[in-house]
C-alpha positions as CSV (number, residue, x, y, z in Angstrom):
1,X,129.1,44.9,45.8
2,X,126.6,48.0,47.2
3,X,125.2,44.8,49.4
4,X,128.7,44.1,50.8
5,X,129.5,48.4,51.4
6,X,126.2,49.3,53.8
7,X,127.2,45.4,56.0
8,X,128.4,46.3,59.9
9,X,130.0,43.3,60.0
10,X,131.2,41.8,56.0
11,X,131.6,38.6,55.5
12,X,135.0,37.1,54.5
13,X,133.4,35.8,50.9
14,X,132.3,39.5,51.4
15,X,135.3,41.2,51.1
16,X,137.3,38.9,48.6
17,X,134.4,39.7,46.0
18,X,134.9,43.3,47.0
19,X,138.2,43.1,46.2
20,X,138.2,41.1,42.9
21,X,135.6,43.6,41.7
22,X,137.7,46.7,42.4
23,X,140.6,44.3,40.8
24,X,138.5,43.2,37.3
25,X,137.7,47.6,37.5
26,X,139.9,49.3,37.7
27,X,138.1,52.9,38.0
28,X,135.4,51.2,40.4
29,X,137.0,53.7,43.4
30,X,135.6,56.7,41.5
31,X,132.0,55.2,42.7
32,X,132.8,55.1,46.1
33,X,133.5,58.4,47.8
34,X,135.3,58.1,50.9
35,X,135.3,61.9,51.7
36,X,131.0,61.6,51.7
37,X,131.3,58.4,54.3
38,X,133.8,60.5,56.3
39,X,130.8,63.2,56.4
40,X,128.7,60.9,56.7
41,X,130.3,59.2,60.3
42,X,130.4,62.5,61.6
43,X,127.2,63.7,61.2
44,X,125.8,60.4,62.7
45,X,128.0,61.2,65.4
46,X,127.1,64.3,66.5
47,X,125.2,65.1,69.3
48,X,121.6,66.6,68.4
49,X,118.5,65.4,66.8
50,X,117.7,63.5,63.6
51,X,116.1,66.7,61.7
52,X,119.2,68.5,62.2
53,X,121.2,65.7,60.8
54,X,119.5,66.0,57.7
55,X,119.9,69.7,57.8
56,X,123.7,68.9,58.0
57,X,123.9,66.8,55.3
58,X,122.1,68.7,53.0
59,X,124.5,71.7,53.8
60,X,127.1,69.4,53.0
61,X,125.8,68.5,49.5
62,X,124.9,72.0,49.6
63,X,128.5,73.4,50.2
64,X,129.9,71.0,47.4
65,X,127.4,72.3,45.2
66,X,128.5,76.0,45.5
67,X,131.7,75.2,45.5
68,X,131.2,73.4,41.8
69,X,131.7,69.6,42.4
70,X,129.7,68.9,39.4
71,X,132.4,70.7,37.0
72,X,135.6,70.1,38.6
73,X,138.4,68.0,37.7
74,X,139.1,65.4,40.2
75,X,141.9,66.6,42.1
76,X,139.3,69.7,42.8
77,X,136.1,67.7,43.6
78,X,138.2,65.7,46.4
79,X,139.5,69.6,47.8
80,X,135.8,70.5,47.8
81,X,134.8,67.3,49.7
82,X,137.3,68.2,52.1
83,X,136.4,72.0,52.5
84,X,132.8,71.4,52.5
85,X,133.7,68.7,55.4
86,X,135.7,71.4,56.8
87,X,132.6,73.9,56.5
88,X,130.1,71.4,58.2
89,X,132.6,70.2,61.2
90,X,133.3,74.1,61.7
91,X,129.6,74.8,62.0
92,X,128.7,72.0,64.4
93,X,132.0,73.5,66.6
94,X,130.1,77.1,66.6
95,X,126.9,75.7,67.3
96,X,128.7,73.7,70.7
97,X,130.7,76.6,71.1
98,X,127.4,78.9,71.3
99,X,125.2,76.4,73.3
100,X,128.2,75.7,76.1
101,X,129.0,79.8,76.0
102,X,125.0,80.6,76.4
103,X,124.4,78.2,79.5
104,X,127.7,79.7,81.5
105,X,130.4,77.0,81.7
106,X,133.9,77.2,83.5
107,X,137.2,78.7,82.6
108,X,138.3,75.6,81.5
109,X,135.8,74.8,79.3
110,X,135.0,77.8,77.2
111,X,139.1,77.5,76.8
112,X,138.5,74.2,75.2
113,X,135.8,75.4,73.2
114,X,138.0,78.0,72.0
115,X,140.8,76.1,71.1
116,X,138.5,73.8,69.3
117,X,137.0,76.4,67.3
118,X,140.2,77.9,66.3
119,X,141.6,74.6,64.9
120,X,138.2,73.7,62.9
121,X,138.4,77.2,61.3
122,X,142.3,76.5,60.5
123,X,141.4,73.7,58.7
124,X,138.5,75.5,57.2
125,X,140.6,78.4,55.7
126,X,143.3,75.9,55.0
127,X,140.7,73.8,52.8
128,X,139.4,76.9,51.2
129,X,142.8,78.2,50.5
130,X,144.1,74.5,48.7
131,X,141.6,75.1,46.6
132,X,141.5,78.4,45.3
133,X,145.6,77.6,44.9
134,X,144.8,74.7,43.1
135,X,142.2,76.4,40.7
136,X,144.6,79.3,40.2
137,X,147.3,76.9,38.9
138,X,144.9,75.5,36.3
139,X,144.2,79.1,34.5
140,X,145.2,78.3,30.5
141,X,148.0,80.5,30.1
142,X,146.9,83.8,27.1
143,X,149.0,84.7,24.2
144,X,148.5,88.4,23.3
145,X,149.8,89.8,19.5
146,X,149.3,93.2,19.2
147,X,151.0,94.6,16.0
148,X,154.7,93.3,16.5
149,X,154.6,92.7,20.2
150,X,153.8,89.5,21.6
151,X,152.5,89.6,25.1
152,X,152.1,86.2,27.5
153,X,149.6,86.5,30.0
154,X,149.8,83.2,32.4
155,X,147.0,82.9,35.1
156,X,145.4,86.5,34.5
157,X,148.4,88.6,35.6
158,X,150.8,90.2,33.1
């Protein structure tokens, strides 16, 4: 099936195995991470040289580490895909925003670099903000007994 994943152009045999393996295992979409080919497309698709492509991947693997992909239940590891997705987008937006600003551009232009840096840190901070939200909801809630008193602390606030 990895043979049939990396094929342009799969063949029609192709896709029906792909499909009767995903059938005969069930949890076989856990192994393919559609949030690390999304990153993946768009930092083939950027505009700038194959170093810094490598640099942009590795600060999105970077961003997922930090943000602790390894330990995070799933619903968290696919918000930290997106954020860190988020991150990278909003960093290749600065760095167009910076070279277009630097050279001297029109009116019109820096306006659209504008907007498009506004929206891509948005959907940065909306990312970032999913997530802690989604973290805070999953604090164990603390039972306190002091003497006779009883005292229930859910997500760290009294």
């Amino acid at each position: 099936m990895i043979e049939v994943m990396g094929k342009k152009k799969p063949t029609a045999e192709d896709l029906k195995a792909m499909k009767q393996a995903f059938d005969a295992i069930p949890d076989l979409w856990r192994t393919v991470s559609l949030a690390s080919n999304a990153a993946s497309t768009a930092i083939e698709q950027t505009n700038t040289t194959p170093d810094a492509r490598v640099a942009m991947k590795a600060n999105y693997e970077g961003q997922k580490r930090a943000l602790g992909y390894a330990q995070a239940t799933p619903l968290e590891q696919g918000l930290i895909e997106h954020a860190a997705l988020c991150w990278m987008r909003l960093q290749s937006v600065e760095q167009g925003y910076s070279g277009n600003l630097a050279q001297g551009c029109t009116l019109a232009l820096a306006d659209y670099w504008e907007r498009r840096l506004s929206a891509a840190q948005r959907r940065y901070l909306r990312a970032c903000e999913t997530l802690a939200r989604v973290r805070r909801l999953r604090l164990p809630a603390v039972q306190v007994n002091i003497a006779d008193k009883q005292v229930n602390i859910a997500g760290g606030s009294p």
